[in-house]
N, CA, C and O atoms as a GROMACS GRO file, in nm:
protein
  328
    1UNK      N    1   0.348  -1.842  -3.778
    1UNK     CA    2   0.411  -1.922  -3.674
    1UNK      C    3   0.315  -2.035  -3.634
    1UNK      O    4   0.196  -2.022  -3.605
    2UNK      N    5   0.375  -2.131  -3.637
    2UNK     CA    6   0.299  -2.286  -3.547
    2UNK      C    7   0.230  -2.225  -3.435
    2UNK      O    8   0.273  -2.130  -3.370
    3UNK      N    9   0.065  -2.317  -3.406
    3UNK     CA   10   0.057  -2.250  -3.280
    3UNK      C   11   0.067  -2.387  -3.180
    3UNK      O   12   0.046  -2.501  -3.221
    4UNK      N   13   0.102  -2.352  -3.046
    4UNK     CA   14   0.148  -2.436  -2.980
    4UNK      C   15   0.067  -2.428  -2.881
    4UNK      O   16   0.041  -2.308  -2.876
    5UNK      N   17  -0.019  -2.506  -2.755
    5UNK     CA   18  -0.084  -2.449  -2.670
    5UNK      C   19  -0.079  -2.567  -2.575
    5UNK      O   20  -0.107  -2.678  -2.621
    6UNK      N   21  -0.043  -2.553  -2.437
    6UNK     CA   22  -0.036  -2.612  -2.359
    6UNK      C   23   0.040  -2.736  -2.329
    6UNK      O   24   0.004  -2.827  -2.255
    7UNK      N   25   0.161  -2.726  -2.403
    7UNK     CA   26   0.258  -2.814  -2.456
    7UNK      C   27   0.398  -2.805  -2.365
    7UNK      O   28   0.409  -2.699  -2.303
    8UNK      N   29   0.489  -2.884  -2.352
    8UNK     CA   30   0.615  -2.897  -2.248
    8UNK      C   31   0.712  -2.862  -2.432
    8UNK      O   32   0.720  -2.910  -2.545
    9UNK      N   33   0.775  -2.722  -2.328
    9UNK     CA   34   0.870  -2.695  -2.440
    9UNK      C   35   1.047  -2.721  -2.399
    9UNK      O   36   1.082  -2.688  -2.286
   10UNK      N   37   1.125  -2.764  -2.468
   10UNK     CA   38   1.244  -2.803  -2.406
   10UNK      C   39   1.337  -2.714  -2.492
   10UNK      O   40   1.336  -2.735  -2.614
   11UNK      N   41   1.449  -2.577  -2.422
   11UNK     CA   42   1.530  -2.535  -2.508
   11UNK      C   43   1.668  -2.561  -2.432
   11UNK      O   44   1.714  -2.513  -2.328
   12UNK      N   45   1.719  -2.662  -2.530
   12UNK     CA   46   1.823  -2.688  -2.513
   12UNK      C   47   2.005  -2.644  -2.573
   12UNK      O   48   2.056  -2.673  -2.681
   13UNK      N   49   2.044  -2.593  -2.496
   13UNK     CA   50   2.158  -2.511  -2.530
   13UNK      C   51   2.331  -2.586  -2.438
   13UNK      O   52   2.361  -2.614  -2.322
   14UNK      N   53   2.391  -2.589  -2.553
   14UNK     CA   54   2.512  -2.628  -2.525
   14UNK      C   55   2.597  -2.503  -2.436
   14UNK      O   56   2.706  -2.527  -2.384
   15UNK      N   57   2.537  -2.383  -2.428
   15UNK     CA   58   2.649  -2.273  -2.378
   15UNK      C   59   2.502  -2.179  -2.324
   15UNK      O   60   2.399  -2.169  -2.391
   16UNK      N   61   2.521  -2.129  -2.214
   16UNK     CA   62   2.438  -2.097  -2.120
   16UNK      C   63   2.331  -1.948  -2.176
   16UNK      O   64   2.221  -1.912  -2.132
   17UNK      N   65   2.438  -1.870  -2.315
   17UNK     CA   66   2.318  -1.787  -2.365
   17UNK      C   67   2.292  -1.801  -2.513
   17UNK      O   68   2.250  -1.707  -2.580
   18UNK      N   69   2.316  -1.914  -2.561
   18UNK     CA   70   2.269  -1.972  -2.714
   18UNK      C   71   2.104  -1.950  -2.694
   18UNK      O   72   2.045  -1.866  -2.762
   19UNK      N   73   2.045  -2.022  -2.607
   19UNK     CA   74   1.879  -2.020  -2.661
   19UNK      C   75   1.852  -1.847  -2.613
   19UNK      O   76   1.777  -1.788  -2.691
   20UNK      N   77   1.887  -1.791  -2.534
   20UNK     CA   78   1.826  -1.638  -2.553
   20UNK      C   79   1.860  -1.542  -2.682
   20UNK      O   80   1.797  -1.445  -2.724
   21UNK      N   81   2.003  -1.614  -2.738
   21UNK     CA   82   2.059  -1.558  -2.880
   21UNK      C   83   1.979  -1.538  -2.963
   21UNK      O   84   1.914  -1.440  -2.998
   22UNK      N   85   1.991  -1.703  -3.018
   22UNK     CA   86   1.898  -1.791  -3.100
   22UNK      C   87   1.762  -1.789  -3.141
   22UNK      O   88   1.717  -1.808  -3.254
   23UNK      N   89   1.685  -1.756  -3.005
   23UNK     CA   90   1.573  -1.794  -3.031
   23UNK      C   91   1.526  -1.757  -2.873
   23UNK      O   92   1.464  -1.826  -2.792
   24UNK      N   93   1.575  -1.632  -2.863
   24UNK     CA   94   1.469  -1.550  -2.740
   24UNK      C   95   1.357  -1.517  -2.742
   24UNK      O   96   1.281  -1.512  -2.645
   25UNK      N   97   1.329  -1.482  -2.883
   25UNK     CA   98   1.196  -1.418  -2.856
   25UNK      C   99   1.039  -1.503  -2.920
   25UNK      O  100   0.919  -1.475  -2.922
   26UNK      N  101   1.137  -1.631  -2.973
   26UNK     CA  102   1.046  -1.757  -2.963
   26UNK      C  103   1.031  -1.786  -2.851
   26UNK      O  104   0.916  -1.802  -2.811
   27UNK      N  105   1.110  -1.799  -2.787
   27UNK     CA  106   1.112  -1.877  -2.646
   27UNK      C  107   0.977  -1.769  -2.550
   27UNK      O  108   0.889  -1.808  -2.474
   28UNK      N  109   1.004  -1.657  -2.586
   28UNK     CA  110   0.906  -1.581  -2.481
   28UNK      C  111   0.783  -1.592  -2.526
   28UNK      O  112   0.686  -1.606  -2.451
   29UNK      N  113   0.773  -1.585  -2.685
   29UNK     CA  114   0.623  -1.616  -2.743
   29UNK      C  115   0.536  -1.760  -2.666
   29UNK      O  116   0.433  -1.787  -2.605
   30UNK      N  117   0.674  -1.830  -2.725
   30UNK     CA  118   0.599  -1.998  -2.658
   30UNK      C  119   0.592  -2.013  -2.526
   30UNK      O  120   0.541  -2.121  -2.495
   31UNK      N  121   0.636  -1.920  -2.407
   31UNK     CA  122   0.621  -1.891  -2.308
   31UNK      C  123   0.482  -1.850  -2.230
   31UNK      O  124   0.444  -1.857  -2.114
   32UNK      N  125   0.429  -1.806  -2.346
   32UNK     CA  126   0.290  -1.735  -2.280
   32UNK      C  127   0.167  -1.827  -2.282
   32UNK      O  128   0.066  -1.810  -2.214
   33UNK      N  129   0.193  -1.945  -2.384
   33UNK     CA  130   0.051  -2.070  -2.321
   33UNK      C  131   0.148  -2.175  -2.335
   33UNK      O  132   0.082  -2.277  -2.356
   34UNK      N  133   0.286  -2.206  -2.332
   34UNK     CA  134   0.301  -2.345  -2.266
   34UNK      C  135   0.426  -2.331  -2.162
   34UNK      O  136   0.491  -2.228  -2.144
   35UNK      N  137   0.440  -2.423  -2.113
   35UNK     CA  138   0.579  -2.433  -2.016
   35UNK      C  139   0.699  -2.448  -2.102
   35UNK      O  140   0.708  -2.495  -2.216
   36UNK      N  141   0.800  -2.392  -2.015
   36UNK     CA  142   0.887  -2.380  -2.082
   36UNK      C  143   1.043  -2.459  -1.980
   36UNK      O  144   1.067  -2.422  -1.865
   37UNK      N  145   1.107  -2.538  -2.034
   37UNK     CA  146   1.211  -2.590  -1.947
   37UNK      C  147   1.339  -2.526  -2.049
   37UNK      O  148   1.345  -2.537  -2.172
   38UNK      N  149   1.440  -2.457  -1.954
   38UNK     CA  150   1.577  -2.461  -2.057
   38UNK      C  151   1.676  -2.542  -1.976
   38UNK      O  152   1.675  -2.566  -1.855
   39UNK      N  153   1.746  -2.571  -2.052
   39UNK     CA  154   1.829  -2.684  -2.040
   39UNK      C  155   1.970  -2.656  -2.065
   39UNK      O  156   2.003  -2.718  -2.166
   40UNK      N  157   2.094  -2.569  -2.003
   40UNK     CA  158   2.184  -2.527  -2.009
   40UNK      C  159   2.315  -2.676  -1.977
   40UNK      O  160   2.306  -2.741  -1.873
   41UNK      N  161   2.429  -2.709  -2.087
   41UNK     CA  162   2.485  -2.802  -2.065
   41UNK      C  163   2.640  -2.770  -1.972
   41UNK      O  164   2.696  -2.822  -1.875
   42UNK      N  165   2.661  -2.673  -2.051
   42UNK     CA  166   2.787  -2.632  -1.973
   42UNK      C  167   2.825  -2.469  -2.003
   42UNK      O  168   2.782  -2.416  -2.105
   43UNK      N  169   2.892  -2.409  -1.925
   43UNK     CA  170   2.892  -2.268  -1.881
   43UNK      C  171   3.051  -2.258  -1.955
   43UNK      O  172   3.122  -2.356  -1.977
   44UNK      N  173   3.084  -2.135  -1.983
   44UNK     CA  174   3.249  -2.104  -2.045
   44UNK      C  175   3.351  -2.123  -1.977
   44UNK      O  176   3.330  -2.073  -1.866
   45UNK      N  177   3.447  -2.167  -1.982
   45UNK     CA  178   3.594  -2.183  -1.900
   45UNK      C  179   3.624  -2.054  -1.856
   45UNK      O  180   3.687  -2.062  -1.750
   46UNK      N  181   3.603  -1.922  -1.894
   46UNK     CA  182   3.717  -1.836  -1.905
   46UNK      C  183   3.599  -1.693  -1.865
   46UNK      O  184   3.612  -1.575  -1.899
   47UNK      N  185   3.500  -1.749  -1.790
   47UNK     CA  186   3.433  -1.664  -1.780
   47UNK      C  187   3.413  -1.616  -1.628
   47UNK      O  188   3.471  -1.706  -1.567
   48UNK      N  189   3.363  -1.524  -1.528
   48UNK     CA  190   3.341  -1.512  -1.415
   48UNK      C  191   3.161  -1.576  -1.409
   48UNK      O  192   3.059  -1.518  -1.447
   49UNK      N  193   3.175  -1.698  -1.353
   49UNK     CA  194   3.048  -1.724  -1.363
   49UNK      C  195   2.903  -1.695  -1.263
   49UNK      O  196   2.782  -1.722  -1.264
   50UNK      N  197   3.003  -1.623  -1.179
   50UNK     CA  198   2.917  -1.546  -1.076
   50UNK      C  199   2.805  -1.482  -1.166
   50UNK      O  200   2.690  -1.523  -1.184
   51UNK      N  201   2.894  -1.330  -1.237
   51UNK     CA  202   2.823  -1.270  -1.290
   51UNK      C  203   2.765  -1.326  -1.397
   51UNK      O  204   2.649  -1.290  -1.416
   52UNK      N  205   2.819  -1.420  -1.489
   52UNK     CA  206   2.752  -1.461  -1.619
   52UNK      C  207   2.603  -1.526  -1.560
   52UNK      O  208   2.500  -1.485  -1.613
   53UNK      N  209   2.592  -1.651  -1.424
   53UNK     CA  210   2.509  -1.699  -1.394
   53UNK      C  211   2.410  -1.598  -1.355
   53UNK      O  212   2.297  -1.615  -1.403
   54UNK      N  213   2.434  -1.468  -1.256
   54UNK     CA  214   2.356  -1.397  -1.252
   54UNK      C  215   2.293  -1.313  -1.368
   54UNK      O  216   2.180  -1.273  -1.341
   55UNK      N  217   2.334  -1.284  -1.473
   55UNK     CA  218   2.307  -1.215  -1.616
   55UNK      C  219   2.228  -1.348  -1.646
   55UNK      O  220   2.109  -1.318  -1.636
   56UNK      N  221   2.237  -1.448  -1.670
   56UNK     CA  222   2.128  -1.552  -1.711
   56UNK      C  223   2.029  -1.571  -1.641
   56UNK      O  224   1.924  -1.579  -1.704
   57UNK      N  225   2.022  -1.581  -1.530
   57UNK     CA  226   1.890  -1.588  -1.461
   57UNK      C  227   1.795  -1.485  -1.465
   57UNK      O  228   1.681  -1.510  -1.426
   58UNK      N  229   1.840  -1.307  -1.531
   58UNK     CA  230   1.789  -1.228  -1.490
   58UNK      C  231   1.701  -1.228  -1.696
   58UNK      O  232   1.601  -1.166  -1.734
   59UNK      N  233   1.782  -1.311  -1.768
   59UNK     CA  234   1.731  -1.330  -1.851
   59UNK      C  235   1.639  -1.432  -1.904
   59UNK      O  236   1.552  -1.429  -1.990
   60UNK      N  237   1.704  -1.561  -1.798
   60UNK     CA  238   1.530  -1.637  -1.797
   60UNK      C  239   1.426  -1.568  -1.764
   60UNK      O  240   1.324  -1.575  -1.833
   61UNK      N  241   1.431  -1.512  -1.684
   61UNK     CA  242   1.324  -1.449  -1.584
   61UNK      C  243   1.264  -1.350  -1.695
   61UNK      O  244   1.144  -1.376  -1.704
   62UNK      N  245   1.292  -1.268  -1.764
   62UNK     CA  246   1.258  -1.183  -1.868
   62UNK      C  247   1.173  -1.224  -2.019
   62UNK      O  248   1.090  -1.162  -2.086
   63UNK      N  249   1.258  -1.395  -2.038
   63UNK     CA  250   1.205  -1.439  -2.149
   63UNK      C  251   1.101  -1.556  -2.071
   63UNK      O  252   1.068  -1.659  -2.131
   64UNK      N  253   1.048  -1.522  -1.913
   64UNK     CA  254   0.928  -1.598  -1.845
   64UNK      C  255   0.971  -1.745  -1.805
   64UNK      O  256   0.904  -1.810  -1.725
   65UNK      N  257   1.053  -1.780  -1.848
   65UNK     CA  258   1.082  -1.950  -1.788
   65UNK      C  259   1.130  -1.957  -1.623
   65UNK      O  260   1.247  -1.944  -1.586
   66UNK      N  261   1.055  -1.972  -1.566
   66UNK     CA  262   1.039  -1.989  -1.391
   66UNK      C  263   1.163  -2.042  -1.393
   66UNK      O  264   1.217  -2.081  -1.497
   67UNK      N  265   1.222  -2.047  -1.265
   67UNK     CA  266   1.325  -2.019  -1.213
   67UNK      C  267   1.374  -2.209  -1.178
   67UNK      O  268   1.483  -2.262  -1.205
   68UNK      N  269   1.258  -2.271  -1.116
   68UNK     CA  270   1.241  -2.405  -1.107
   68UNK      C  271   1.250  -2.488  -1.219
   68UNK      O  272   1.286  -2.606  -1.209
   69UNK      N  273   1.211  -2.420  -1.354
   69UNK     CA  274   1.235  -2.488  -1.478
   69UNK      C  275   1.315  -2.479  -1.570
   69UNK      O  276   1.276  -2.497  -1.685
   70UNK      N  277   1.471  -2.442  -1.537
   70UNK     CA  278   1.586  -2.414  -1.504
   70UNK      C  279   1.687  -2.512  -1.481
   70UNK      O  280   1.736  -2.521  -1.368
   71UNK      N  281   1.735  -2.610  -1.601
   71UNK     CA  282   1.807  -2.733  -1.526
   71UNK      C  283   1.990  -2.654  -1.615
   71UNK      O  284   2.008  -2.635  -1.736
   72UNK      N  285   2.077  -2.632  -1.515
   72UNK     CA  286   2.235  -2.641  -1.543
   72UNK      C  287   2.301  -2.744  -1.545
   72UNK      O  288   2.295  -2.802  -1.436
   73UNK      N  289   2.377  -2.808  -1.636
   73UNK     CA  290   2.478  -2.862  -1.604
   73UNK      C  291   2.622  -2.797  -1.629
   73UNK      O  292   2.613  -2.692  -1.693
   74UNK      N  293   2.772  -2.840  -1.590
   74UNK     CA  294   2.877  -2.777  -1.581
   74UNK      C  295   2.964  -2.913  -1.698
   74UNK      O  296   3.076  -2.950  -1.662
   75UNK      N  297   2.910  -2.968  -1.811
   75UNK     CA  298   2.965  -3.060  -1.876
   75UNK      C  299   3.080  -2.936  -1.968
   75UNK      O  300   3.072  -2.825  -2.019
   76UNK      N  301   3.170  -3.034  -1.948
   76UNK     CA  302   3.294  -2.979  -2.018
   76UNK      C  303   3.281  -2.954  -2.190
   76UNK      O  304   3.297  -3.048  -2.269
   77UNK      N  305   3.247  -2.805  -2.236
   77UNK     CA  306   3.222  -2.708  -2.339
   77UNK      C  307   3.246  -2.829  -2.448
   77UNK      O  308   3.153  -2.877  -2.513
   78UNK      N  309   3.390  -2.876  -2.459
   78UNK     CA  310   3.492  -2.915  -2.543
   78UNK      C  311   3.447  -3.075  -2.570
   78UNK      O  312   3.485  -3.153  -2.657
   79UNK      N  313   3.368  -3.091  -2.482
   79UNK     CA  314   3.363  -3.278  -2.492
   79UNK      C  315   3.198  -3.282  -2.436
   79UNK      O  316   3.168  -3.288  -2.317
   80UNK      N  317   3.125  -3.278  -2.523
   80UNK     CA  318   3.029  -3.264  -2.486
   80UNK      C  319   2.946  -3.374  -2.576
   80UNK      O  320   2.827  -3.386  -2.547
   81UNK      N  321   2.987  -3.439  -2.660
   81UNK     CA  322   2.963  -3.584  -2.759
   81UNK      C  323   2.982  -3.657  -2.648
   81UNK      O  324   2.905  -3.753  -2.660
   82UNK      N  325   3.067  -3.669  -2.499
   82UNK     CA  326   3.099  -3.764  -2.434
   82UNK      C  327   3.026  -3.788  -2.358
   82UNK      O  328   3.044  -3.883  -2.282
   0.00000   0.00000   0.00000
């Protein structure tokens, strides 16, 4: 693995649990000497997002990305080129 050290890491995900899917346990590795920002674009139509938002936060928090470095947006799933 690349080593990375003290570096601004950006995981960016179109659907709110792609980067914990994807690439969780990169994300927690690269977690432990650099910062980590995730970048969530838009959340599911058809979902209760109470609980989904709460199930994600409890999984940032697990794969170490502070709570402050944490940016949501609510861009529409379907149109997201726009």
């Amino acid at each position: 693995m690349l080593e990375f050290k003290n570096k601004t890491i950006f995981a960016i995900a179109p659907h709110v649990d792609d980067v914990e899917l994807g690439a969780g346990g990169t994300i927690h590795q690269l977690g432990k000497s650099n910062t980590v920002y995730y970048i969530g674009l838009s959340l599911p139509p058809l979902v209760n997002n109470e609980t989904l938002l709460s199930e994600f936060h409890q999984s940032a928090a697990i794969l170490g990305i502070k709570p402050d470095h944490v940016i949501l947006k609510s861009y529409d799933p379907r149109n997201l080129f726009d």
